[in-house]
FILOSE-257775 format. One record per atom (N, C-alpha, C, CB): residue number from 1; atom name; y negated, x, z negated. Coordinates in steps of 0.001 Angstrom, whole numbers. Last residue first. Glycine has a CB too. Layout:
REM FILOSE-257775
pos / site / v / u / w
NUM / CA / Y / X / Z;
...
END
This chain:
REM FILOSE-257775
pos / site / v / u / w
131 / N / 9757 / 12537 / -10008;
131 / CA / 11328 / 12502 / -10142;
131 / C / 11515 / 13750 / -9689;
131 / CB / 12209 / 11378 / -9317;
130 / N / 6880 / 12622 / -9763;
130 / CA / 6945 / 12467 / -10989;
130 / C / 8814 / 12290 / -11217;
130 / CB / 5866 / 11148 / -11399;
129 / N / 5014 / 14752 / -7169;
129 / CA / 6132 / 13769 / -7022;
129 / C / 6571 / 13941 / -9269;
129 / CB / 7804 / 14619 / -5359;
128 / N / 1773 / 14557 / -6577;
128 / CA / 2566 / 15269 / -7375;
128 / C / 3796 / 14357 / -7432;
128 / CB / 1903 / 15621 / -8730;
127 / N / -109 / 15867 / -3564;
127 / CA / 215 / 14913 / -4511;
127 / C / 1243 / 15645 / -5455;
127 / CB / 773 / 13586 / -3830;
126 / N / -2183 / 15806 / -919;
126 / CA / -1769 / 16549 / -2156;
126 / C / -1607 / 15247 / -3160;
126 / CB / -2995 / 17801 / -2701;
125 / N / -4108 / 16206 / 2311;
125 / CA / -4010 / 15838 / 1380;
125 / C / -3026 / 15987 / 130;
125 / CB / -4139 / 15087 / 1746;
124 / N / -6654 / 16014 / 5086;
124 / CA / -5621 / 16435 / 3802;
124 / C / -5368 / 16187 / 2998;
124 / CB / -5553 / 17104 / 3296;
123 / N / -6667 / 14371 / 8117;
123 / CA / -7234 / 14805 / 7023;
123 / C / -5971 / 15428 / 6187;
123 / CB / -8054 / 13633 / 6328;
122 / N / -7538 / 11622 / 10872;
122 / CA / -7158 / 12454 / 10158;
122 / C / -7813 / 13346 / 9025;
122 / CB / -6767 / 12967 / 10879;
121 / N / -7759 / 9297 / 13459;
121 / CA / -8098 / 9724 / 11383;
121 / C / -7352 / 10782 / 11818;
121 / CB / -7307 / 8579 / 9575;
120 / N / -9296 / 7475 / 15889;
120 / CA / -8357 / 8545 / 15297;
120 / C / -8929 / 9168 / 13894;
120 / CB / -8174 / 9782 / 16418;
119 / N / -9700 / 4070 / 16249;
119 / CA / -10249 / 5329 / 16036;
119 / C / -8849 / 6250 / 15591;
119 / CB / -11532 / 5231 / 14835;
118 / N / -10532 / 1105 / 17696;
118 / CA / -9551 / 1899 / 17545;
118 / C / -9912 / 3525 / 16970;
118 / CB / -8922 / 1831 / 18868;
117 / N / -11341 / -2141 / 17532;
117 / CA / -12004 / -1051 / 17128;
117 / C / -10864 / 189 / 16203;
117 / CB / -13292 / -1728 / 16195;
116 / N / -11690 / -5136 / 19083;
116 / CA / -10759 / -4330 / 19539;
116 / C / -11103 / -2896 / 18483;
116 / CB / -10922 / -4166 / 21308;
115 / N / -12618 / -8703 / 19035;
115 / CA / -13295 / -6894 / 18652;
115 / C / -12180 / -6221 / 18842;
115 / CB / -13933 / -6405 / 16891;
114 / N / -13839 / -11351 / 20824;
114 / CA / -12810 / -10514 / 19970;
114 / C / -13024 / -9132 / 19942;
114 / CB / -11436 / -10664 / 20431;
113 / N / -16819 / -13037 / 20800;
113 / CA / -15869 / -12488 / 21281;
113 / C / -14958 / -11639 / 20513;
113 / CB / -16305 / -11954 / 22148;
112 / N / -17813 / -15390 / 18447;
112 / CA / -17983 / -14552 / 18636;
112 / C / -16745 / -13972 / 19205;
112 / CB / -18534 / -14198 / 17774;
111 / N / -18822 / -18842 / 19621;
111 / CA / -17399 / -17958 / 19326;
111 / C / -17904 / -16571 / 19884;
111 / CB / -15792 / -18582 / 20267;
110 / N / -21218 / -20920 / 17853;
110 / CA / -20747 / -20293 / 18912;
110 / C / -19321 / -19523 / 18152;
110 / CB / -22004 / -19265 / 19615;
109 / N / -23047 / -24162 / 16328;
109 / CA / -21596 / -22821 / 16183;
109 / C / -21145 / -22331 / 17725;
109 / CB / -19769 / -23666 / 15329;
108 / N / -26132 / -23525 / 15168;
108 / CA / -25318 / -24192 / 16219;
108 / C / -23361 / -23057 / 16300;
108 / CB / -26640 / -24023 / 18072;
107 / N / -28280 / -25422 / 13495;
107 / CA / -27595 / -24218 / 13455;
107 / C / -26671 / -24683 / 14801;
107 / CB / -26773 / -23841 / 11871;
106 / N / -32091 / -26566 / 13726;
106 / CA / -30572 / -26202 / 12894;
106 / C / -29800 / -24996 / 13217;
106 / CB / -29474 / -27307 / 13150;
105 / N / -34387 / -26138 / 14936;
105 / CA / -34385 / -26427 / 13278;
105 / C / -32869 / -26703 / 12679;
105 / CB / -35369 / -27905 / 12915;
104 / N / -33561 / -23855 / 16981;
104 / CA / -34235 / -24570 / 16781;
104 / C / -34446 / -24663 / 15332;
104 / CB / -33911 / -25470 / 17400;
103 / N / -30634 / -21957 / 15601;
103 / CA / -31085 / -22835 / 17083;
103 / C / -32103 / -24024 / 16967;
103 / CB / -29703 / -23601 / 17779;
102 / N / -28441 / -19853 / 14518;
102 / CA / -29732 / -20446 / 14090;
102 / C / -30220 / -20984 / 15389;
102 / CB / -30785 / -19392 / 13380;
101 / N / -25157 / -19752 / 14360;
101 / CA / -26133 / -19018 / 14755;
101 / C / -27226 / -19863 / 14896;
101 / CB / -25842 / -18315 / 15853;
100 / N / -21703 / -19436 / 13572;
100 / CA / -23311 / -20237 / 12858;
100 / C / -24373 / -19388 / 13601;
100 / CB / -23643 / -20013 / 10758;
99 / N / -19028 / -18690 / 15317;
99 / CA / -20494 / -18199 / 14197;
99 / C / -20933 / -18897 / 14282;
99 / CB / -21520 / -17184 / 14236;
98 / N / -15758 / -18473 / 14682;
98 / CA / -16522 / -18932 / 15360;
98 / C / -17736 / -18382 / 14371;
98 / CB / -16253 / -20410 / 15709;
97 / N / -13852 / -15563 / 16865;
97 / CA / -14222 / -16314 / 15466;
97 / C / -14830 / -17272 / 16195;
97 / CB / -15202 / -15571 / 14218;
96 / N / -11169 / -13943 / 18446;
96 / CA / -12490 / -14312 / 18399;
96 / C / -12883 / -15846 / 17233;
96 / CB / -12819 / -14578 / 20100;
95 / N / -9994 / -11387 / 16262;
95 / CA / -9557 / -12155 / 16965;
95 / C / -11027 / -13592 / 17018;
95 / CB / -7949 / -12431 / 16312;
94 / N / -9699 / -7857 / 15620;
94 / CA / -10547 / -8904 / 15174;
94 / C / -10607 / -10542 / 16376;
94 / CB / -12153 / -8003 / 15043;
93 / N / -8157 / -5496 / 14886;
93 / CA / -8270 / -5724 / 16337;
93 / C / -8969 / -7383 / 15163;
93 / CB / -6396 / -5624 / 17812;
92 / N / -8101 / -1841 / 14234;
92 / CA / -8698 / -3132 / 13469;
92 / C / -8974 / -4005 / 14756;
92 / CB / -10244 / -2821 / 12435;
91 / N / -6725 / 1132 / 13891;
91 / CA / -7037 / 130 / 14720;
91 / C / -7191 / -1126 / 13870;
91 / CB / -6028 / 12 / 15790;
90 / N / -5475 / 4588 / 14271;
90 / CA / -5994 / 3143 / 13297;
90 / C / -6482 / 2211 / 14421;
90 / CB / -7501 / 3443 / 12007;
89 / N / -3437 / 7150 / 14307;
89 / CA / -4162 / 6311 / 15229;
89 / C / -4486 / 4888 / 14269;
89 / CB / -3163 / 6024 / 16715;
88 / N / -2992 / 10276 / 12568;
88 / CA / -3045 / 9255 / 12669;
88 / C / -3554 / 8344 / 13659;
88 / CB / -3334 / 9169 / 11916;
87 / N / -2297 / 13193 / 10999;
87 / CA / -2888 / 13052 / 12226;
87 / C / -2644 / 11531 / 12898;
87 / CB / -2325 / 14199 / 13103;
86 / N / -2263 / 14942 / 8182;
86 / CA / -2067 / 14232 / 8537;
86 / C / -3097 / 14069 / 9794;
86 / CB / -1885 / 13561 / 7615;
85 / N / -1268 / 17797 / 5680;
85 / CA / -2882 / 16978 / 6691;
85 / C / -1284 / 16043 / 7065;
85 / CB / -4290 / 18311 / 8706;
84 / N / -555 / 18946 / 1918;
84 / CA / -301 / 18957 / 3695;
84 / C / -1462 / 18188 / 4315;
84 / CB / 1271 / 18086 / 4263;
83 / N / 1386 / 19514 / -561;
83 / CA / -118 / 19697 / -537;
83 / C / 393 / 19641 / 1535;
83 / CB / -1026 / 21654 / -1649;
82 / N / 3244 / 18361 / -3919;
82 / CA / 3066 / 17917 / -1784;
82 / C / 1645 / 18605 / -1517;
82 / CB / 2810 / 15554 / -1154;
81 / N / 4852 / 19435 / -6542;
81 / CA / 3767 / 19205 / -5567;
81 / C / 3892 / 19376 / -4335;
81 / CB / 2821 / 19833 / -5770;
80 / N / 7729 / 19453 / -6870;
80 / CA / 6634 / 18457 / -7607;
80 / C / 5484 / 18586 / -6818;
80 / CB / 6231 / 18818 / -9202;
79 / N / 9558 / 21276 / -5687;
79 / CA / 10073 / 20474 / -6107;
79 / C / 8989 / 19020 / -6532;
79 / CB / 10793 / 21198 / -7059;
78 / N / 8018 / 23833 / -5336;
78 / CA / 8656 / 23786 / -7151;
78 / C / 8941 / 22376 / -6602;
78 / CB / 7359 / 24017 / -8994;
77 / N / 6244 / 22190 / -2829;
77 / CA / 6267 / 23557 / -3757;
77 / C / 6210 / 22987 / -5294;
77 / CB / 4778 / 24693 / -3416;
76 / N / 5854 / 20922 / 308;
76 / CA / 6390 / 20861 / -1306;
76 / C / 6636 / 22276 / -1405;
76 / CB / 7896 / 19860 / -1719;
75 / N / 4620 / 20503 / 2831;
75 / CA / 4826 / 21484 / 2319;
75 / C / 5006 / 21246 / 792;
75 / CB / 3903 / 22300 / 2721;
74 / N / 3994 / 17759 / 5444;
74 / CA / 3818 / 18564 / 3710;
74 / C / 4489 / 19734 / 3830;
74 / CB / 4595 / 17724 / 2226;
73 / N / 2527 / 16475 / 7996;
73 / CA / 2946 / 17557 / 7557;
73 / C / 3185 / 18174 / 5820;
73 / CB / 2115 / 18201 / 8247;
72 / N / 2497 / 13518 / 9823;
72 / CA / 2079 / 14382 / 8956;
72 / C / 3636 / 15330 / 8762;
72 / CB / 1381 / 13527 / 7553;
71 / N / 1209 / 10624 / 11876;
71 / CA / 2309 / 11861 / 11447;
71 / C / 1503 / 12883 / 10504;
71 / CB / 2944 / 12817 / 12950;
70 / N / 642 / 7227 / 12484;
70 / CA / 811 / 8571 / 12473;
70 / C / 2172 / 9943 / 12233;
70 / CB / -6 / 8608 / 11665;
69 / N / -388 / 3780 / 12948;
69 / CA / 680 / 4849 / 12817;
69 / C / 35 / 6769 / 12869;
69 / CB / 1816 / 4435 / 14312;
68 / N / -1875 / 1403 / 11271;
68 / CA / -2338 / 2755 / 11368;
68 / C / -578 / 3100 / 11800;
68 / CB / -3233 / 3554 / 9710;
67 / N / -3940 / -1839 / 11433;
67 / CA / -2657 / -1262 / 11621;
67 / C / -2871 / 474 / 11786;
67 / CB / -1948 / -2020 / 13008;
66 / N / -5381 / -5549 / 10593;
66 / CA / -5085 / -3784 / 11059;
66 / C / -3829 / -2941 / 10914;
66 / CB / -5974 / -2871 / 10255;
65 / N / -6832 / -7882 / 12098;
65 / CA / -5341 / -7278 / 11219;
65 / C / -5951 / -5912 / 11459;
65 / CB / -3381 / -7570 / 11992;
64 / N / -9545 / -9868 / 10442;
64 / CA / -8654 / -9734 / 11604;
64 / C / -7496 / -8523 / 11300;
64 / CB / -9618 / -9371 / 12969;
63 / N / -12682 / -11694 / 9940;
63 / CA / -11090 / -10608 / 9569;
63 / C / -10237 / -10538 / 10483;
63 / CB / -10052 / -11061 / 8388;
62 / N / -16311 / -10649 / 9524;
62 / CA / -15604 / -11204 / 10552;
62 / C / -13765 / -10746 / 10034;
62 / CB / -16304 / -10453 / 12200;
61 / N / -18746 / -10508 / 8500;
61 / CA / -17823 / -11139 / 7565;
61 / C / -16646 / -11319 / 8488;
61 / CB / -18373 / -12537 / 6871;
60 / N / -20879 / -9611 / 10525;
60 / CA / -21051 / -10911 / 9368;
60 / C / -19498 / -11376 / 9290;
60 / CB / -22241 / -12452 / 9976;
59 / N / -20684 / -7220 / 11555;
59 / CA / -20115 / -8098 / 12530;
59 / C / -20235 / -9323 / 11326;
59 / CB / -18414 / -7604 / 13266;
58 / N / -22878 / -5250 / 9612;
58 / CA / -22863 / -5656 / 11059;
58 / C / -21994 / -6990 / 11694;
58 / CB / -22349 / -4438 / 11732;
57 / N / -21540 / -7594 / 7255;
57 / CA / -22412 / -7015 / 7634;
57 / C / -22902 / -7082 / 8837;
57 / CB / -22220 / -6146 / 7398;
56 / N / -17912 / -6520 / 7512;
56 / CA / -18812 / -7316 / 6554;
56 / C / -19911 / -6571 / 6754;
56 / CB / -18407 / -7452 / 5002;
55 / N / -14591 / -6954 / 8446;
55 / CA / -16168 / -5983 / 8457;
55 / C / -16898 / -6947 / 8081;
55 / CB / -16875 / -5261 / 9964;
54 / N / -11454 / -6104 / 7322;
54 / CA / -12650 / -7072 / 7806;
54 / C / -13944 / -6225 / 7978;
54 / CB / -12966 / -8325 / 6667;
53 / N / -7816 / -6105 / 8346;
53 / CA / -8967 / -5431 / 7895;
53 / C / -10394 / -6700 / 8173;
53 / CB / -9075 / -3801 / 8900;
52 / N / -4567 / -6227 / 6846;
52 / CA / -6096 / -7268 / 7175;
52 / C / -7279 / -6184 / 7223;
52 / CB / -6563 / -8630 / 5653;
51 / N / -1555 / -4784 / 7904;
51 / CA / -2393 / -5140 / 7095;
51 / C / -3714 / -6324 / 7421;
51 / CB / -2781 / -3920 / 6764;
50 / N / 948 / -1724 / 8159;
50 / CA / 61 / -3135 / 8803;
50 / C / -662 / -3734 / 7787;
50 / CB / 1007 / -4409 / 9433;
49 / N / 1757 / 1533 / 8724;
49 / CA / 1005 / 629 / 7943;
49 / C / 506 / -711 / 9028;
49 / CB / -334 / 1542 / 7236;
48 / N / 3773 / 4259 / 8917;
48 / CA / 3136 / 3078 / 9403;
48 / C / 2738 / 2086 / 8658;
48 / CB / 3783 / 2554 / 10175;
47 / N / 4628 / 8198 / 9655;
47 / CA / 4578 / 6547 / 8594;
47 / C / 3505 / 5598 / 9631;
47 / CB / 3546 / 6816 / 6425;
46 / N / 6393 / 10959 / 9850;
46 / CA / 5605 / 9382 / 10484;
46 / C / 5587 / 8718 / 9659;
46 / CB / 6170 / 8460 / 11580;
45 / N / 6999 / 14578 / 8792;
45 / CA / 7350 / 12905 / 8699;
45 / C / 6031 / 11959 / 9697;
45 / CB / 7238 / 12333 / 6628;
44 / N / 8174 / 17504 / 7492;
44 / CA / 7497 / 16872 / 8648;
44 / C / 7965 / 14838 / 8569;
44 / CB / 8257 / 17897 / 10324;
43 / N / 8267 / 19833 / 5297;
43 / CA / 8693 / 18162 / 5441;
43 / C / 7506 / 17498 / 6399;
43 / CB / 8700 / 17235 / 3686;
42 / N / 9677 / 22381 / 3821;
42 / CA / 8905 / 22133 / 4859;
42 / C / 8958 / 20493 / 4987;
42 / CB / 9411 / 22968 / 6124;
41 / N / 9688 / 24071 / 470;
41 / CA / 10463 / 23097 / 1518;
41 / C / 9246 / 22431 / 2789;
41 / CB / 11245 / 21587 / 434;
40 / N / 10397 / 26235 / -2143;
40 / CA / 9704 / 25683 / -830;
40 / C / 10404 / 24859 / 389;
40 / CB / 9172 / 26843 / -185;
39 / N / 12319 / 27919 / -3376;
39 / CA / 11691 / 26494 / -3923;
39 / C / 10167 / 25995 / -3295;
39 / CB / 11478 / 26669 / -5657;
38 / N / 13743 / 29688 / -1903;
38 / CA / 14241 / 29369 / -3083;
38 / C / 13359 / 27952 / -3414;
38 / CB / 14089 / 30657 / -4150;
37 / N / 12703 / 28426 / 1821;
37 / CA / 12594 / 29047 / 691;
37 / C / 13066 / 29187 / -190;
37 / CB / 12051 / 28958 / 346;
36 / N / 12552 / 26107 / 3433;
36 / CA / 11840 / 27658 / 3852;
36 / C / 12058 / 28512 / 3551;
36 / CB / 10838 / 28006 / 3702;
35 / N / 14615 / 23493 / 3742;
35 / CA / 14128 / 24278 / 3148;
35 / C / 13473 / 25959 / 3980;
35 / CB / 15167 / 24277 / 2183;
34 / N / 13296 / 20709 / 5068;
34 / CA / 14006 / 21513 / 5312;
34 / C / 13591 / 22952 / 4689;
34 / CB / 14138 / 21390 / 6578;
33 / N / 13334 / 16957 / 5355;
33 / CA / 12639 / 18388 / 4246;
33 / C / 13891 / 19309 / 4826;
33 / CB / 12648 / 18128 / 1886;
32 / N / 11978 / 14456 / 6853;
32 / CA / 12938 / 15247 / 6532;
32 / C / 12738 / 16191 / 5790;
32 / CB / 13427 / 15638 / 7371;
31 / N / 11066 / 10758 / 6959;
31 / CA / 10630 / 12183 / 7020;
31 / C / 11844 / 12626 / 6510;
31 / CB / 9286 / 12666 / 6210;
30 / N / 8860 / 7828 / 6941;
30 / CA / 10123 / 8406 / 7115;
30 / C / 10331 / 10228 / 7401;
30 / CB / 10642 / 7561 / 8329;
29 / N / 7176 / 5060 / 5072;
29 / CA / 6672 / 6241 / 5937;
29 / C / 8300 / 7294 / 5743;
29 / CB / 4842 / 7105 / 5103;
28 / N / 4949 / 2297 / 5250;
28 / CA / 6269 / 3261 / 5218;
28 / C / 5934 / 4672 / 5695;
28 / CB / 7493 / 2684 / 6214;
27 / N / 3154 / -382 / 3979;
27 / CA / 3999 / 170 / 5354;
27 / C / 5005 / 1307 / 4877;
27 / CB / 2870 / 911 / 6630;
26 / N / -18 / -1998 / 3996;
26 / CA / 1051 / -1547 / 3192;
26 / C / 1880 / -1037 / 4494;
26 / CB / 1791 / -2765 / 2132;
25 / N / -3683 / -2341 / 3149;
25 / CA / -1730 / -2486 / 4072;
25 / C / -1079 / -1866 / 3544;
25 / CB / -1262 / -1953 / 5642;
24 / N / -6692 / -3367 / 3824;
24 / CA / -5539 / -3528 / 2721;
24 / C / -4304 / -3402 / 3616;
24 / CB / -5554 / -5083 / 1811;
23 / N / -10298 / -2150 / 4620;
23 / CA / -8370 / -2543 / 4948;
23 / C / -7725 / -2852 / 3723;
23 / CB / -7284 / -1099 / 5596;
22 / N / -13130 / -3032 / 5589;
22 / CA / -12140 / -2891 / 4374;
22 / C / -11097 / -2869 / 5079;
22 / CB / -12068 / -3969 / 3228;
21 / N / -16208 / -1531 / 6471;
21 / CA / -14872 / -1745 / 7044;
21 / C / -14184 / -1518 / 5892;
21 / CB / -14418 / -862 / 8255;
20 / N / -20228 / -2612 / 6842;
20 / CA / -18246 / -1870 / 6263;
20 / C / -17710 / -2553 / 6576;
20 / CB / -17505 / -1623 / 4745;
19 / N / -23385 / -1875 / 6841;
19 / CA / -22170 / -2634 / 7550;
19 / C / -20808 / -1916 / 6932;
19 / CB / -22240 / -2453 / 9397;
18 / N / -26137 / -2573 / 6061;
18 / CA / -25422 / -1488 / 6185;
18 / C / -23965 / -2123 / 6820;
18 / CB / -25356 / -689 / 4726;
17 / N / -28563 / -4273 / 5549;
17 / CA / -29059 / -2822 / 5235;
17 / C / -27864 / -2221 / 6039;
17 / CB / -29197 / -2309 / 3438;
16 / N / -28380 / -7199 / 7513;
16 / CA / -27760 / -6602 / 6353;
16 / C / -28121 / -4903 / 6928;
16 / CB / -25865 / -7145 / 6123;
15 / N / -28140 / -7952 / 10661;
15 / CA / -28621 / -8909 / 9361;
15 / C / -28624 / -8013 / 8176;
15 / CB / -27553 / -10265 / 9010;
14 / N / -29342 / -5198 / 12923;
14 / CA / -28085 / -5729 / 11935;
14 / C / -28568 / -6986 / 10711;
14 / CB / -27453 / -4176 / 10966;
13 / N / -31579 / -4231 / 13864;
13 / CA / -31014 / -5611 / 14688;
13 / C / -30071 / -6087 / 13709;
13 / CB / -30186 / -5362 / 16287;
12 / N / -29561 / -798 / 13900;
12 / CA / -31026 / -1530 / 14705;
12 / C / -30554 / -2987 / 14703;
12 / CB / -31431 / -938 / 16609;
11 / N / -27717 / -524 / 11523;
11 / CA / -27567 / -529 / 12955;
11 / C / -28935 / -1510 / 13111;
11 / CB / -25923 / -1159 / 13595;
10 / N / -27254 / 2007 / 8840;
10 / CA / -28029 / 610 / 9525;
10 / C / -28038 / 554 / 10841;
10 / CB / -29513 / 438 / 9220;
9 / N / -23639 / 3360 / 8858;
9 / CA / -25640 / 3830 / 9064;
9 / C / -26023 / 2186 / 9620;
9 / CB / -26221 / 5588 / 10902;
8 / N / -20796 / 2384 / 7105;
8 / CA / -21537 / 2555 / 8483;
8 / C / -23323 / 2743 / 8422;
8 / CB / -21150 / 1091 / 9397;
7 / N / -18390 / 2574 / 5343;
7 / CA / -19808 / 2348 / 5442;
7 / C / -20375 / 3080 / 6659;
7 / CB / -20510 / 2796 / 4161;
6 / N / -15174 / 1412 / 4502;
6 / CA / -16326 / 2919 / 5122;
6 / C / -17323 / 2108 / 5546;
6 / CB / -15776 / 4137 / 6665;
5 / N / -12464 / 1582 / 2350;
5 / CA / -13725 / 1005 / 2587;
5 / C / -14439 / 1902 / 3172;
5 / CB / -14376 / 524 / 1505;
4 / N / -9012 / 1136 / 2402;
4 / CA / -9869 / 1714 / 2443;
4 / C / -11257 / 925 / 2426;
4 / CB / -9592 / 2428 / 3337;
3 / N / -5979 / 877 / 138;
3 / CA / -6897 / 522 / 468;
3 / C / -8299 / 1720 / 1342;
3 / CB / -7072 / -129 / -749;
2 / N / -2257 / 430 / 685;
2 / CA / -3456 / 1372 / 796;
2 / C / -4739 / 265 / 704;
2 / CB / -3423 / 2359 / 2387;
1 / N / 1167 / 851 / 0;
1 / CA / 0 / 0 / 0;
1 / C / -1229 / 896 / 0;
1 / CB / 1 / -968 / -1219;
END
């Protein structure tokens, strides 16, 4: 299970100071360990995550799914600590809504088109296995 949140720079025109992206998912992740060493071990693996992401702000509150596959690299040492990167594909695909948009002295509901918003992650990272 994961959470993220990222904040985006004021976009010219935006209702709101700033705009973000939440996820929530959960998923897996599969891998091998092959030793290097007396108490070093190499461990190449993929994992996958599905989930909800939303943006709030720039796109006003809009949800829709998200999803991350990748790959990574650890390096365990003594058995208890993971220190390694990771190289990932994300994606938040947002399915077309409807909006309230201001028209005269009322409101009028339009359908905001569907969002597609794919990016590449990556990064490092370290842990401590507790078995």
């Amino acid at each position: 299970m994961g959470y993220a949140d990222e904040r985006f720079a004021p976009v010219v025109g935006s209702p709101s100071p700033n705009a973000a992206l939440t996820r929530f998912f959960g998923g897996g992740r599969i891998g091998w360990s092959s030793a290097v060493g007396p108490r070093l071990h190499l461990e190449p693996a993929i994992y996958g995550h599905v989930g909800a992401g939303w943006y709030d702000g720039y796109y006003n509150q809009m949800t829709g799914y998200a999803c991350d596959v990748g790959v990574s690299l650890d390096l365990r040492i003594r058995q208890h600590l993971l220190v390694g990167a990771q190289l990932g594909y994300d994606v938040v695909t947002i399915p077309p809504q409807p909006v309230l948009t201001p028209a005269g002295a009322g409101y009028v509901t339009t359908t905001a088109p569907a969002i597609g918003d794919p990016w590449v992650s990556y990064g490092l990272h370290a842990g401590w296995l507790f078995w």
